[in-house]
VMD Tcl script that builds the backbone (N, CA, C; Angstrom):
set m [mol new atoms 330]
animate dup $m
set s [atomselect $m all]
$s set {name element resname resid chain x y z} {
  {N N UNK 1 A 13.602 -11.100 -21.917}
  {CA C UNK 1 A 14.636 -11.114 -22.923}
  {C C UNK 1 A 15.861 -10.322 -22.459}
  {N N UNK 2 A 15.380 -8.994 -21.921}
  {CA C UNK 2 A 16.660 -8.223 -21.756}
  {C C UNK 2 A 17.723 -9.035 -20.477}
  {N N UNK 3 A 16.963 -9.877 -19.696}
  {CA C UNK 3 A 18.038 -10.496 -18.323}
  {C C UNK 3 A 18.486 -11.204 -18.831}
  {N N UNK 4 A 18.123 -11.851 -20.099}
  {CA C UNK 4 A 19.206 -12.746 -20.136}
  {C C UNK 4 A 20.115 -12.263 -21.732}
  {N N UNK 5 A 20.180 -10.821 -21.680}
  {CA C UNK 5 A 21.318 -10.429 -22.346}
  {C C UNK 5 A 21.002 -10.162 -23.692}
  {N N UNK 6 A 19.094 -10.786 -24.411}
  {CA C UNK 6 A 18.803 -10.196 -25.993}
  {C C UNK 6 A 17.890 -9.131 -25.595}
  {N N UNK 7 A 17.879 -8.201 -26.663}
  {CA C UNK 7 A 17.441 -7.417 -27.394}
  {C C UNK 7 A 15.671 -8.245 -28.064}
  {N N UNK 8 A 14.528 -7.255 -28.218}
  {CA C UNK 8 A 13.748 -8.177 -28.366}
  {C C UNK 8 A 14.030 -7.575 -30.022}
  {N N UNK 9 A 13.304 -8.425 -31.265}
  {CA C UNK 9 A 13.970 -8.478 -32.415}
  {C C UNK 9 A 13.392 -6.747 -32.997}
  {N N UNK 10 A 12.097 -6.504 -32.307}
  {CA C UNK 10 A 11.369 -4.848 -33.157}
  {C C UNK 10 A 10.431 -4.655 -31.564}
  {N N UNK 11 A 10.177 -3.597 -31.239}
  {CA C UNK 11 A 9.020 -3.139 -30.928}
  {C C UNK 11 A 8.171 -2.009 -31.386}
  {N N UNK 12 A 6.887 -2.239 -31.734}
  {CA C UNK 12 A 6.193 -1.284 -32.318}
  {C C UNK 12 A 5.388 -0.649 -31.569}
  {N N UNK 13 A 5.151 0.333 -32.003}
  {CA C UNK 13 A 4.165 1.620 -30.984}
  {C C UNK 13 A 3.725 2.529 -31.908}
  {N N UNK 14 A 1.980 2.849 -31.577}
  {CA C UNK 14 A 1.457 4.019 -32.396}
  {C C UNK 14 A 0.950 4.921 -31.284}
  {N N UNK 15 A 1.050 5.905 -31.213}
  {CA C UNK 15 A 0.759 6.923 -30.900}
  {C C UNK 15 A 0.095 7.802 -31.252}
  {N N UNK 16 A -0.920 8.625 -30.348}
  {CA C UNK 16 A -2.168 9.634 -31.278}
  {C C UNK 16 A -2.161 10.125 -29.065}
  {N N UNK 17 A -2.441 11.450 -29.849}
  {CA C UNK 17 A -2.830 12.322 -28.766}
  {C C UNK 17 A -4.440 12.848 -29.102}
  {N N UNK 18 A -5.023 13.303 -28.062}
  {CA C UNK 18 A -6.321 14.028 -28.079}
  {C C UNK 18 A -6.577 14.916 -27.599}
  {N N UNK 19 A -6.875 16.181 -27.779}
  {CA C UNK 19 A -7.052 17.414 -27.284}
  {C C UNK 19 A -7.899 17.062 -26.171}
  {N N UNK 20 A -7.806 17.657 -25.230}
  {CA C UNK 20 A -9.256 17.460 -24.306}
  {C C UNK 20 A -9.651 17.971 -24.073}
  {N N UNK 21 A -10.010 19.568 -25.060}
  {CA C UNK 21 A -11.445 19.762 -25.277}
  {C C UNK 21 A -12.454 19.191 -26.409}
  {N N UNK 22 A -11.493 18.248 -26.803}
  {CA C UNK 22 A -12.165 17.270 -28.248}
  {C C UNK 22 A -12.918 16.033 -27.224}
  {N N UNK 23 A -12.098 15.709 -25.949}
  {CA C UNK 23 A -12.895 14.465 -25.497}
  {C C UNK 23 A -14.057 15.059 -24.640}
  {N N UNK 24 A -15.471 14.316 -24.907}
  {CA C UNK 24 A -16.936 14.932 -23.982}
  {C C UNK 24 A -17.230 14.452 -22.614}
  {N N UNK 25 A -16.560 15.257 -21.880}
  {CA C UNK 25 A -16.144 14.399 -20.384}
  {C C UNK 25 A -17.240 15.029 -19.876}
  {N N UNK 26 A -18.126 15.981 -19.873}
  {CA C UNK 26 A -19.358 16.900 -19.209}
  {C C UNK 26 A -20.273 15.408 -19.661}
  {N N UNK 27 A -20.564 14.513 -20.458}
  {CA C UNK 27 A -21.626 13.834 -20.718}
  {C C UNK 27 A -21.296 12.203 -20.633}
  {N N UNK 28 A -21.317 11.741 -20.042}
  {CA C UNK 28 A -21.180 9.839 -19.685}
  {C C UNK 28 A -21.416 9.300 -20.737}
  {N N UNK 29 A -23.016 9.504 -21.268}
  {CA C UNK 29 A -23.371 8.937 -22.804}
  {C C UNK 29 A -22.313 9.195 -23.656}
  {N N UNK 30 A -22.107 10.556 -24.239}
  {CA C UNK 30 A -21.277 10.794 -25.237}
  {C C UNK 30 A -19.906 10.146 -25.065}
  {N N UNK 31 A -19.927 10.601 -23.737}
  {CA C UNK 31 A -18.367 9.952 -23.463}
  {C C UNK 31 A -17.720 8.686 -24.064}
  {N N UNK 32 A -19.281 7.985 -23.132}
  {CA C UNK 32 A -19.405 5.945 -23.520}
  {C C UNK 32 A -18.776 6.110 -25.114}
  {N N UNK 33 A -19.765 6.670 -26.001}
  {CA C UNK 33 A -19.787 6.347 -27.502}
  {C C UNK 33 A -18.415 6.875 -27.836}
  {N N UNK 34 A -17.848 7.905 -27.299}
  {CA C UNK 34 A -16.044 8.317 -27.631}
  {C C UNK 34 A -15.476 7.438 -27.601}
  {N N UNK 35 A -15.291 6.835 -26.451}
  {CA C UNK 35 A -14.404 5.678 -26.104}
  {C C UNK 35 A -14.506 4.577 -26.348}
  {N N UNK 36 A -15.517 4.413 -26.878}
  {CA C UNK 36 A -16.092 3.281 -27.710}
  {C C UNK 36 A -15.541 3.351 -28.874}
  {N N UNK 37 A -15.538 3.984 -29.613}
  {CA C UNK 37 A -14.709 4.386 -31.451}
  {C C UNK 37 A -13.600 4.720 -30.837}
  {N N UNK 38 A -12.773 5.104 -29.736}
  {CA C UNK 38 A -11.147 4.489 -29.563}
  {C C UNK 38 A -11.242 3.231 -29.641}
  {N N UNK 39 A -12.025 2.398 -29.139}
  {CA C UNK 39 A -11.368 0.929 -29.120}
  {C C UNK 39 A -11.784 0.226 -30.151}
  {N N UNK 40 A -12.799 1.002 -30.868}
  {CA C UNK 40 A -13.115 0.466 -32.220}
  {C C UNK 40 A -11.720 0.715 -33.320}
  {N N UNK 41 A -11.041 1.837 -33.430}
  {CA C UNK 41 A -9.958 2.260 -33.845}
  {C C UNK 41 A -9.079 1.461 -33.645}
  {N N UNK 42 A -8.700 1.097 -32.513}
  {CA C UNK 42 A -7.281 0.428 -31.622}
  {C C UNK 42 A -7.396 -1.302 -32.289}
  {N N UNK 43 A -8.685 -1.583 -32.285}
  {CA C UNK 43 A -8.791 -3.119 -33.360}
  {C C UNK 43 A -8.812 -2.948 -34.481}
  {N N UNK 44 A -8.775 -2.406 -35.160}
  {CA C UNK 44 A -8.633 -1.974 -36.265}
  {C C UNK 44 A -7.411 -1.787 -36.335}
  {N N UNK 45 A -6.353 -1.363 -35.832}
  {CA C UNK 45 A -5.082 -1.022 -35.655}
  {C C UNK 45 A -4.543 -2.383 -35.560}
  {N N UNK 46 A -4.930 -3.187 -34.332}
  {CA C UNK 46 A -4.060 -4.515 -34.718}
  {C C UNK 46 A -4.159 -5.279 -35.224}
  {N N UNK 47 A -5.596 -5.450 -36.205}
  {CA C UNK 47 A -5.585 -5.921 -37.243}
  {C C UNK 47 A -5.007 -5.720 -38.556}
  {N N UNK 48 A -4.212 -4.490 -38.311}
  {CA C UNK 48 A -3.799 -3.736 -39.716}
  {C C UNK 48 A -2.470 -4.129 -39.678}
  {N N UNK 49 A -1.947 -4.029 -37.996}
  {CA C UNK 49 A -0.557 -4.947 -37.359}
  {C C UNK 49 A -0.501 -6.334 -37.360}
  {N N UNK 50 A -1.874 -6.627 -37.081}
  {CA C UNK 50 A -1.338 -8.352 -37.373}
  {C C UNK 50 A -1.244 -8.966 -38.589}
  {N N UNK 51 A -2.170 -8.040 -39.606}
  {CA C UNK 51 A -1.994 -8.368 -41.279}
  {C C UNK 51 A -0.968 -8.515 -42.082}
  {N N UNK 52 A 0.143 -7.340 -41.259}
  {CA C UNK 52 A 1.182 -6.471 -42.527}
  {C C UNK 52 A 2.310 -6.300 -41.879}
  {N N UNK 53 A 2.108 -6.392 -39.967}
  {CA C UNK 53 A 3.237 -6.447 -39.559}
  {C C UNK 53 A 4.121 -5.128 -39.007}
  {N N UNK 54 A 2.911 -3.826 -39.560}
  {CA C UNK 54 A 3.362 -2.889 -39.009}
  {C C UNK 54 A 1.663 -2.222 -38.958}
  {N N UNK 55 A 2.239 -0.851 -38.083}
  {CA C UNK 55 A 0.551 -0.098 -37.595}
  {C C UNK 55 A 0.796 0.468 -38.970}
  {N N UNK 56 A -0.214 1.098 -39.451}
  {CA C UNK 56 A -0.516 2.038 -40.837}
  {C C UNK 56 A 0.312 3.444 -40.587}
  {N N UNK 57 A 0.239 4.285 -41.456}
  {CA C UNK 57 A 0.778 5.641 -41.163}
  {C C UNK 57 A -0.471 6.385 -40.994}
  {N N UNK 58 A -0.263 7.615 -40.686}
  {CA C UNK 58 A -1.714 8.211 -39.801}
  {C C UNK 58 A -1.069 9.720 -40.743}
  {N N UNK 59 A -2.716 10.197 -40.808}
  {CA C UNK 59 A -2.449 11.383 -41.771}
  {C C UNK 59 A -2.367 12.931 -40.393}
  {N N UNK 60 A -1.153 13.505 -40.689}
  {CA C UNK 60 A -1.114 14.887 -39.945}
  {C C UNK 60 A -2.219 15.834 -39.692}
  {N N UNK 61 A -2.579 16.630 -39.276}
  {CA C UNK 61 A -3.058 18.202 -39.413}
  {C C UNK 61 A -3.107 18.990 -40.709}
  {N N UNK 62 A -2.150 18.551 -41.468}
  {CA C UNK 62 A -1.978 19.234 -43.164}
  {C C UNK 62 A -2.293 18.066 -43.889}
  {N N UNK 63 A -3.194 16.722 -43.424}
  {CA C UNK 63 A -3.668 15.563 -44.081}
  {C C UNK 63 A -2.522 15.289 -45.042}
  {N N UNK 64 A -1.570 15.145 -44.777}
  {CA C UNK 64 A -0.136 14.402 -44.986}
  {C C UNK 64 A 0.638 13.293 -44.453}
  {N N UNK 65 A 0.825 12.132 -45.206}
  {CA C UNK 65 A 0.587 10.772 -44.264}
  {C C UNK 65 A 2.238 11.238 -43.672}
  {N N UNK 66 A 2.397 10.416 -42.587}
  {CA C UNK 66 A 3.679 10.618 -41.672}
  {C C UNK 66 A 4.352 9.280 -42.257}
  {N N UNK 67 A 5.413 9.745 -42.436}
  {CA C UNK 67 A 6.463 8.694 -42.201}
  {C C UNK 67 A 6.465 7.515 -41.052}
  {N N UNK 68 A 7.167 6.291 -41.087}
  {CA C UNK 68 A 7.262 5.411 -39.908}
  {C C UNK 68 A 8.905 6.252 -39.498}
  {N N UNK 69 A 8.499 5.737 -38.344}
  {CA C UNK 69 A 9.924 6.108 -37.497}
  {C C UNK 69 A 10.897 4.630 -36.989}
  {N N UNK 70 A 11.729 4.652 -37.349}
  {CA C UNK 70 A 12.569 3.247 -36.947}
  {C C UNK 70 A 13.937 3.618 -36.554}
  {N N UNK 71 A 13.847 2.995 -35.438}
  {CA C UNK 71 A 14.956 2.947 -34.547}
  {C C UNK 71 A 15.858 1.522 -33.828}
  {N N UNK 72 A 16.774 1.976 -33.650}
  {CA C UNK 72 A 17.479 0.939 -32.667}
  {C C UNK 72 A 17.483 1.361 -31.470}
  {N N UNK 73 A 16.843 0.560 -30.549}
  {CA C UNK 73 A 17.201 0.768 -29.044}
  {C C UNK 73 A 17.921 -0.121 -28.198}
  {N N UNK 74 A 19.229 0.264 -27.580}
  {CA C UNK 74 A 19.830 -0.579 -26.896}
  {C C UNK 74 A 20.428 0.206 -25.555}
  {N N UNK 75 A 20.306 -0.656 -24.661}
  {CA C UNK 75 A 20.332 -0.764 -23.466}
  {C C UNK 75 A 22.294 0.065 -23.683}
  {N N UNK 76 A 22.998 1.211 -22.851}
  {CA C UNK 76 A 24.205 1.356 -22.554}
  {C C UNK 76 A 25.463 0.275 -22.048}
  {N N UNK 77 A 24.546 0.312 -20.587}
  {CA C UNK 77 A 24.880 -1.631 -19.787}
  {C C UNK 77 A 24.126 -1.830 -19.614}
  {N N UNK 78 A 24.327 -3.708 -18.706}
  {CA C UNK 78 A 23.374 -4.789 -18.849}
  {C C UNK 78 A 22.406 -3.845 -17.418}
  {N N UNK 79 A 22.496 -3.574 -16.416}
  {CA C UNK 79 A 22.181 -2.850 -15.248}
  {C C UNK 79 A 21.436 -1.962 -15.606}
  {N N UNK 80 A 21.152 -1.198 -16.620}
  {CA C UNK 80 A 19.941 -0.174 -16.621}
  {C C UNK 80 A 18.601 -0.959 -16.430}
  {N N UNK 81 A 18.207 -2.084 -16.507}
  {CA C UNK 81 A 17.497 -2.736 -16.450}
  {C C UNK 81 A 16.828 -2.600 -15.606}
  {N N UNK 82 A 17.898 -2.648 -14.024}
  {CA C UNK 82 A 17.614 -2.151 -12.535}
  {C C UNK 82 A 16.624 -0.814 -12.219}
  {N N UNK 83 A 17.026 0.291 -13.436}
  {CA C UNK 83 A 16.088 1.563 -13.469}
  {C C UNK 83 A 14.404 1.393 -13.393}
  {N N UNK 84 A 13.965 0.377 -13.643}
  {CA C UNK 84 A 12.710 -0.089 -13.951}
  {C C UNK 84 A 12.259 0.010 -12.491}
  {N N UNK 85 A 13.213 -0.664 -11.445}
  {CA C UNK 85 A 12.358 -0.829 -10.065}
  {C C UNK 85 A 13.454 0.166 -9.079}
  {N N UNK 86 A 13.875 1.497 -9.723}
  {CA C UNK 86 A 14.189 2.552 -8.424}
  {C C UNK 86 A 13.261 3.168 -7.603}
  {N N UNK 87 A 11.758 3.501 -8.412}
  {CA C UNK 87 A 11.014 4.463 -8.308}
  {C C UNK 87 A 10.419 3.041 -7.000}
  {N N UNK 88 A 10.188 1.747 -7.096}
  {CA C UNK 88 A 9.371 0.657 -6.506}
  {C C UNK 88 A 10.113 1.159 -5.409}
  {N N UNK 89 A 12.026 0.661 -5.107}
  {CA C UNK 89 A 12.515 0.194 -4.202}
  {C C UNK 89 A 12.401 1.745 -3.132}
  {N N UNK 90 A 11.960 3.124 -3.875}
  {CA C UNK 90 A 11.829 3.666 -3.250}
  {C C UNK 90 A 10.922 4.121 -1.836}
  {N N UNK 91 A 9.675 3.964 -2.715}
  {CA C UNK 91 A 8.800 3.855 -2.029}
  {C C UNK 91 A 8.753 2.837 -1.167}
  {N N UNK 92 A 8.939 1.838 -1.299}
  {CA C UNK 92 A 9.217 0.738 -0.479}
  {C C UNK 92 A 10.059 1.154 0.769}
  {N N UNK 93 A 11.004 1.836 0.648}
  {CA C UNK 93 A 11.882 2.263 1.515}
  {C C UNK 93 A 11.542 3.163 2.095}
  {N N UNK 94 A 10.818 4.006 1.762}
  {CA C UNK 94 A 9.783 5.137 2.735}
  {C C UNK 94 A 9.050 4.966 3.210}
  {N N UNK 95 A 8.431 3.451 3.177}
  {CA C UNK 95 A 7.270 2.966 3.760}
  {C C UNK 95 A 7.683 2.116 4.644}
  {N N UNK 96 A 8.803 1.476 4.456}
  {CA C UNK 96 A 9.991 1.156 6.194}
  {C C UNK 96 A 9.963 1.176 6.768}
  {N N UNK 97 A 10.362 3.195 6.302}
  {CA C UNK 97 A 10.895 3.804 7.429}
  {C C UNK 97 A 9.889 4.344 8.082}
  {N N UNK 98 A 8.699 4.680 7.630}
  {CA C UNK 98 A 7.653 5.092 8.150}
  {C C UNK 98 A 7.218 4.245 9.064}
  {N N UNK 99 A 6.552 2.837 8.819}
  {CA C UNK 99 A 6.389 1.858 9.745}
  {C C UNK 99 A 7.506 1.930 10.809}
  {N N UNK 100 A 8.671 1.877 10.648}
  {CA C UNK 100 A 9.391 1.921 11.794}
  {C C UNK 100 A 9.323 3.054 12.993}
  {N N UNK 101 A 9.059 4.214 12.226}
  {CA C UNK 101 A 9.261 5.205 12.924}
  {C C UNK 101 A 7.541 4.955 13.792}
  {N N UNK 102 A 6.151 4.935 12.891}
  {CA C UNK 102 A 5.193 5.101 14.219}
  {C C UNK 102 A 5.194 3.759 14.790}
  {N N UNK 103 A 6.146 2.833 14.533}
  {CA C UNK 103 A 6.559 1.562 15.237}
  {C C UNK 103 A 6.855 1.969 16.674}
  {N N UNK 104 A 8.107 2.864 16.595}
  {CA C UNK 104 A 8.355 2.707 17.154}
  {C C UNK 104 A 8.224 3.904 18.772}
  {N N UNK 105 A 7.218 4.654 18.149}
  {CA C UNK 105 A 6.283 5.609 18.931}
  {C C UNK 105 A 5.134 4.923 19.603}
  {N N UNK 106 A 4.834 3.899 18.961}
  {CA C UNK 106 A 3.880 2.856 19.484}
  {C C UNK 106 A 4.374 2.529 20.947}
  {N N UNK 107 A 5.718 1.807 20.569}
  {CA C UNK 107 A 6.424 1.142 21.097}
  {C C UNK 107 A 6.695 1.942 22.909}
  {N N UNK 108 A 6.644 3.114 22.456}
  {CA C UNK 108 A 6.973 3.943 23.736}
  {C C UNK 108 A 5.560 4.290 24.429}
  {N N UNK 109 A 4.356 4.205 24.276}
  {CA C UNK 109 A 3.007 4.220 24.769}
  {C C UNK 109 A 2.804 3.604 25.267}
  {N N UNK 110 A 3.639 2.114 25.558}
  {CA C UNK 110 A 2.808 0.907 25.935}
  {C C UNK 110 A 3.820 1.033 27.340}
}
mol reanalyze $m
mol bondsrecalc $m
mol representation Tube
mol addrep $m
């Protein structure tokens, strides 16, 4: 959408953090069954999104439901777009130059 100049019409995102001394990483079993009720949660979630069209509100620390947050996001110029693959074209480019360089140490052995 964004290359050819739209905006997509909403994007939604829920977010939840986890302490990690709350997640049981010392035990595989327990673990399994943790991560198991995340993804039991997470369908539940897009079923609540695909019902209504938005994720639910999630209750705080002081069991106080949160507000939704809504925003507009738009691109400055059409070229920030490019930001997506600096971090790629970088590495890419260090890996070049690297090949070139024991290229070309090779190159002098023979």
């Amino acid at each position: 959408m964004y290359l050819r100049g739209q905006t997509p019409p909403s994007v939604n995102m829920h977010w939840r953090k986890f302490a990690v001394k709350d997640i049981p990483l010392d035990d595989a079993t327990k673990f399994d069954a943790w991560l198991r009720e995340r993804w039991y949660e997470k369908d539940a979630l897009m079923d609540e999104y695909l019902t209504n069209g938005r994720f639910p509100g999630v209750l705080d620390d002081a069991d106080t439901k949160e507000d939704f947050i809504e925003t507009e996001v738009k691109l400055s110029h059409w070229w920030e777009v490019a930001n997506i693959f600096v971090v790629l074209a970088g590495l890419a480019l260090i890996y070049n130059l690297i090949g070139k360089a024991f290229g070309a140490v090779g190159l002098r052995k023979n």
